[in-house]
C-alpha positions as CSV (number, residue, x, y, z in Angstrom):
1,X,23.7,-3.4,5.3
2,X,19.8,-3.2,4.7
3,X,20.2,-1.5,1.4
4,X,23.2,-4.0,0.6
5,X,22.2,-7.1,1.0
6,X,18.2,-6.5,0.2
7,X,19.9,-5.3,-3.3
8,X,22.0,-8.9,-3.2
9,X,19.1,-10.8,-2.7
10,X,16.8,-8.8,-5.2
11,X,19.6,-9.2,-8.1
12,X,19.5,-13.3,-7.4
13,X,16.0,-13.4,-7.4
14,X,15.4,-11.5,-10.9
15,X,18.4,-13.3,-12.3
16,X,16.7,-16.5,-11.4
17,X,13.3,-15.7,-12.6
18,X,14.4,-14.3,-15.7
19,X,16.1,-17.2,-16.7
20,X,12.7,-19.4,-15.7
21,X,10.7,-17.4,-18.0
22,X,12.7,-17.7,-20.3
23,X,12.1,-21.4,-20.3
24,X,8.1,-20.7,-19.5
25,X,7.3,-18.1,-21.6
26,X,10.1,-17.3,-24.3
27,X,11.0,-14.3,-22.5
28,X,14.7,-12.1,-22.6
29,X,15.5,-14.2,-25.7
30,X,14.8,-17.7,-24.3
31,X,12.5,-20.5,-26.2
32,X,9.7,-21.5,-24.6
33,X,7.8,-24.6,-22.8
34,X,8.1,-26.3,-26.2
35,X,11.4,-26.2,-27.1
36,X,12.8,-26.1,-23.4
37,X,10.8,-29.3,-23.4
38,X,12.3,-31.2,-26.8
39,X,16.1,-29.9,-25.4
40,X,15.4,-31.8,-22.0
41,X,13.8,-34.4,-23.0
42,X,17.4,-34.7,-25.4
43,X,18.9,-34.6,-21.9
44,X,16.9,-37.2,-20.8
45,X,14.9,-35.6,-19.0
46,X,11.4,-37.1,-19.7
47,X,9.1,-36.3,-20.3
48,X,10.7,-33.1,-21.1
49,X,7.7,-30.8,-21.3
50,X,6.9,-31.4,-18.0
51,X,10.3,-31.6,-16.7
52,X,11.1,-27.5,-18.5
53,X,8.0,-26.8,-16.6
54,X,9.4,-27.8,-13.2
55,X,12.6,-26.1,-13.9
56,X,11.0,-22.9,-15.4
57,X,8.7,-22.9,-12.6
58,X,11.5,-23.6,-9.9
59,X,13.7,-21.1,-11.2
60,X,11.1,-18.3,-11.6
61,X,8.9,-18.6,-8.8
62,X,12.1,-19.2,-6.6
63,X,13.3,-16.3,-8.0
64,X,10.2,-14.4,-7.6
65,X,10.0,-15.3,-3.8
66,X,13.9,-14.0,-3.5
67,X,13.7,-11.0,-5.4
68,X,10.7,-9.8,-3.3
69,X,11.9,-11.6,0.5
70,X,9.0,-13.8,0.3
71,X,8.6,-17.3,2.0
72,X,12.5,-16.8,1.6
73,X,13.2,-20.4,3.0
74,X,10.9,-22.1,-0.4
75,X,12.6,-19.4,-2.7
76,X,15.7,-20.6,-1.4
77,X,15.1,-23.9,-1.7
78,X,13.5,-24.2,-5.2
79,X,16.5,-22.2,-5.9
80,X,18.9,-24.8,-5.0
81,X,16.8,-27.8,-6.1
82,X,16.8,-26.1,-10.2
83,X,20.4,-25.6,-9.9
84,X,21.7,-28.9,-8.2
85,X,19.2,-30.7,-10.9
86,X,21.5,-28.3,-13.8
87,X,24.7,-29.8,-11.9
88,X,23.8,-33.3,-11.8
89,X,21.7,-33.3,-15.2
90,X,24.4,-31.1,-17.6
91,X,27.2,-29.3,-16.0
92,X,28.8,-31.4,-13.3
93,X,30.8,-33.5,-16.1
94,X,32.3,-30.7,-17.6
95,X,34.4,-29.8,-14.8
96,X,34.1,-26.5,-12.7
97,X,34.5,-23.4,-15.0
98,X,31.8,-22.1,-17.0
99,X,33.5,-21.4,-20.1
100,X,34.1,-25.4,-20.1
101,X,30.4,-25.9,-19.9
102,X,30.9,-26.2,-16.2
103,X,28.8,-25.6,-12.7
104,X,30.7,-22.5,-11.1
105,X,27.6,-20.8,-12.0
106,X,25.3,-22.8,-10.4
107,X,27.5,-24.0,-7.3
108,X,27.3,-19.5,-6.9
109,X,23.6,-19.4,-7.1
110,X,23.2,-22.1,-4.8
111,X,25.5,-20.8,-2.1
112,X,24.1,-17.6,-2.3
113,X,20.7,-19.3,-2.0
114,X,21.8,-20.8,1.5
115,X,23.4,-17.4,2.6
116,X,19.8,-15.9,2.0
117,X,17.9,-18.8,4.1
118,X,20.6,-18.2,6.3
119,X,20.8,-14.5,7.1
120,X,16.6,-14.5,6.3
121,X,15.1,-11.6,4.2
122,X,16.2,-8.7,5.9
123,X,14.0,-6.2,7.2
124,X,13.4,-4.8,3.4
125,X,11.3,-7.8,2.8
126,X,7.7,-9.2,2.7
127,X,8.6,-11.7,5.4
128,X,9.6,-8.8,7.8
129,X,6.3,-6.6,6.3
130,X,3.8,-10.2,6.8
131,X,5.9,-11.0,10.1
132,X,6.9,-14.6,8.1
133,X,10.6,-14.2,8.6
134,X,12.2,-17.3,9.3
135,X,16.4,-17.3,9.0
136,X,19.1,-19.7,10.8
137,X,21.8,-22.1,10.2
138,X,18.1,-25.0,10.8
139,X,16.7,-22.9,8.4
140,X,19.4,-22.7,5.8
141,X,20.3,-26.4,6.5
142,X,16.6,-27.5,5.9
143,X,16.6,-25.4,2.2
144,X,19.8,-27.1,1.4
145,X,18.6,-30.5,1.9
146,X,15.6,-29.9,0.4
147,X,17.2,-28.4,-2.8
148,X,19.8,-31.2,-3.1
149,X,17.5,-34.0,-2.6
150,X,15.8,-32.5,-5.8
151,X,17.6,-34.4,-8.0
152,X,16.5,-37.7,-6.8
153,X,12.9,-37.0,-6.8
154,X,13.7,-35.6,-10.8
155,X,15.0,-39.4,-11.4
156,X,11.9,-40.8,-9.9
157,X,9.4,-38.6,-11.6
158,X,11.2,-39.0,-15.3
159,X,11.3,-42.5,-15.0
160,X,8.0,-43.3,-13.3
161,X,9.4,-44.5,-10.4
162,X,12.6,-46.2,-12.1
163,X,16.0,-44.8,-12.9
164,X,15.9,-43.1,-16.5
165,X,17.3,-44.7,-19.5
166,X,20.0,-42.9,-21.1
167,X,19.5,-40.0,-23.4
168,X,19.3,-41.5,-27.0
169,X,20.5,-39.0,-29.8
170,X,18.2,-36.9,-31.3
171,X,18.3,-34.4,-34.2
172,X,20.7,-31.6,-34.7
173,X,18.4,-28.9,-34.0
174,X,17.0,-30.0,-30.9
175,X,20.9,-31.2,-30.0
176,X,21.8,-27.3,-30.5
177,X,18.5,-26.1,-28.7
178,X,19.6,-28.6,-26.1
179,X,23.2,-27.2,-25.7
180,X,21.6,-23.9,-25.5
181,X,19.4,-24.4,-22.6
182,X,22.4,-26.1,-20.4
183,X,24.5,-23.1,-21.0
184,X,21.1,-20.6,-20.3
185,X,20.6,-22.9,-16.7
C-alpha cells in the first residue's frame, strides 16, 4: 500500500503541475502567461493575465505539494479550487464526457484530491519526514470547501468585487488559443 498509493498521489501531483507550467512557463507544449492570459480573459476571465497566473500557479504548486506529500491538505485544496474554477468557468455546460468538452476530467482530479487530504500523505511523504501530516474526513472536508468556494472568490476578484460581464467575442486566434486551454485544464 505505501508504494501504491505514494505512486497515486505522485502521478496526480506531476499531472497537475505539468499542466500549470504549461500555463506559466510554456512548458510540455503549453503557451505561456501571455497567451494563457488573452484565452481567459476570452473566457471572461479578467483580467486574464492575472487570472492564468492563479490557475498556473494553483495547478502547479498544488501539484508540486502532491507529488512530493507536502502540506498535502493546501495541495489538495488548490487542487480542487483550479479544477472546480475549470468546471464552473468552461466545462460544466458541455455535459460530463470529455470528448464533449466535458468535466469528467476534472470531477477525477478533484475526487482524487479529497481521497489524498483524506487518507494524508502516507508515510512516503514530506509530511511524515517534517512530522506535518495532517489526514481525516475534517481534513478532507475542510480542502473541499476550500477548493469549491474558489470559484466565488474568482468572480469577485475578476469583477472587482462585482459579478463579471459576459465574455464578449474576440478574434479567431485567441478564440482557438482559448478552446485550447479549456481542453488542456
Amino acid at each position: 500500500m505505501k508504494l501504491g498509493f505514494t505512486a497515486f498521489r505522485a502521478v496526480i501531483g506531476a499531472t497537475l503541475f505539468a499542466h500549470g507550467a504549461q500555463k506559466l512557463f510554456g512548458w510540455f507544449g503549453g503557451y505561456g502567461l501571455e497567451a494563457t492570459g488573452q484565452a481567459f480573459e476570452g473566457m471572461g476571465l479578467k483580467p486574464g493575465k492575472r487570472m492564468a497566473l492563479v490557475a498556473g500557479a494553483s495547478e502547479a504548486g498544488g501539484g508540486a505539494l502532491l507529488a512530493t506529500g507536502l502540506l498535502t491538505p493546501l495541495g489538495s485544496s488548490a487542487v480542487i479550487g483550479v479544477m472546480s474554477q475549470a468546471v464552473e468557468s468552461v466545462h460544466g455546460q458541455k455535459g460530463f464526457f470529455i470528448t464533449e468538452g466535458g468535466f469528467e476530467y476534472n470531477l477525477a482530479i478533484i475526487a482524487a484530491a479529497v481521497a489524498i487530504a483524506d487518507h494524508g500523505p502516507g508515510p512516503i511523504s514530506l509530511d511524515r519526514a517534517f512530522g506535518t501530516e495532517a489526514k481525516g474526513s475534517l481534513v478532507a472536508l475542510a480542502a473541499l470547501a476550500a477548493g469549491l468556494a474558489a470559484p466565488q472568490l474568482v468572480k469577485r476578484l475578476s469583477a472587482g468585487g462585482e459579478e463579471p460581464a459576459p465574455a464578449t467575442p474576440v478574434d479567431e486566434g485567441v478564440a482557438a488559443t482559448a478552446e485550447q486551454v479549456a481542453v488542456a485544464s
